[in-house]
C-alpha positions in Angstrom: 0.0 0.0 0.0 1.3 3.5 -0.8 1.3 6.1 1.5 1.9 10.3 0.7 3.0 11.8 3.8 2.3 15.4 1.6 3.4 17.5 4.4 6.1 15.9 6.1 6.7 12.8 8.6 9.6 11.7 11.1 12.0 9.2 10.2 10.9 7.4 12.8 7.6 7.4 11.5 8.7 6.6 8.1 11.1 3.8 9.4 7.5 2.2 11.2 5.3 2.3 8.0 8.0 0.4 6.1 8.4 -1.8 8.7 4.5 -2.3 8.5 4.9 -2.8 4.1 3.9 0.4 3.4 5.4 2.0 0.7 6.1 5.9 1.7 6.5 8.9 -0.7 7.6 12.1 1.2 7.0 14.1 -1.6 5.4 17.4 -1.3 2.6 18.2 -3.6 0.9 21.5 -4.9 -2.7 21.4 -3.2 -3.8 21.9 -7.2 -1.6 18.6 -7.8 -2.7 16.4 -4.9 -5.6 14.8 -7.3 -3.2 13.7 -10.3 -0.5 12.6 -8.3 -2.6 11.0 -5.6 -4.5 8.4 -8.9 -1.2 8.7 -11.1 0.7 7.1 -8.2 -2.0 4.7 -6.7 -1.7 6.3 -3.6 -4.3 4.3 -1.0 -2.9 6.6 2.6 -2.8 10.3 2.5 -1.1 11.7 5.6 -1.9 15.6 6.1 -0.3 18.3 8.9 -1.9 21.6 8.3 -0.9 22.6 4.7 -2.7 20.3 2.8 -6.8 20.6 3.0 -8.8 17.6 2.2 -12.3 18.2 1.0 -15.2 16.9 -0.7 -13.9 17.2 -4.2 -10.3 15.9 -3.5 -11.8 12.7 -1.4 -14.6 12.2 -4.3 -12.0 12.1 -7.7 -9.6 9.5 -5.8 -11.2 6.3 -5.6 -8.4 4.5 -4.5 -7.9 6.8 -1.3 -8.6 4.7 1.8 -7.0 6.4 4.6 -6.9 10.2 5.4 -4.5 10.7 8.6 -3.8 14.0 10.2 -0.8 15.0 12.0 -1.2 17.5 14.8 -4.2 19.2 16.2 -7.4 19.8 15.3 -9.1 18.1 11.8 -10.3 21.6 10.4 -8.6 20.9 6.7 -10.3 17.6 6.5 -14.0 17.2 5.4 -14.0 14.6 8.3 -17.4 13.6 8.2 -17.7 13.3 4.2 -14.8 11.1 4.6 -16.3 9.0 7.0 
């Protein structure tokens, strides 16, 4: 499974994904980006801090998304409930 941890993660959580099989991409992406790369890449985890916003429209043109995680405080940037 391929993770995009678009606004950063610790080694040490990168070193315990790849432990766990996940394939992780540290790559940031432009917010107008996130859509293409997200299907082009078959990206299945998107892990957000604050920079990225997740809404309606992102979550609804990739299909393959099947986990949204959120760094920090607060889930303001993420259309939580849609996702749910």
């Amino acid at each position: 499974m391929k993770v995009l941890a678009n606004d950063g993660i610790s080694q040490s959580g990168i070193d315990a994904l790849e432990k766990g099989g996940y394939e992780v991409s540290t790559t940031t992406v432009a917010q107008e980006q996130l859509v293409n790369y997200i299907n082009e890449n078959d990206i299945s985890v998107l892990l957000v801090r604050s920079a990225t916003t997740v809404r309606k429209d992102l979550i609804d043109a990739c299909p393959n998304l099947k986990i949204i995680g959120r760094g920090g405080v607060g889930m303001d940037n993420i259309d939580v409930e849609y996702a749910r």
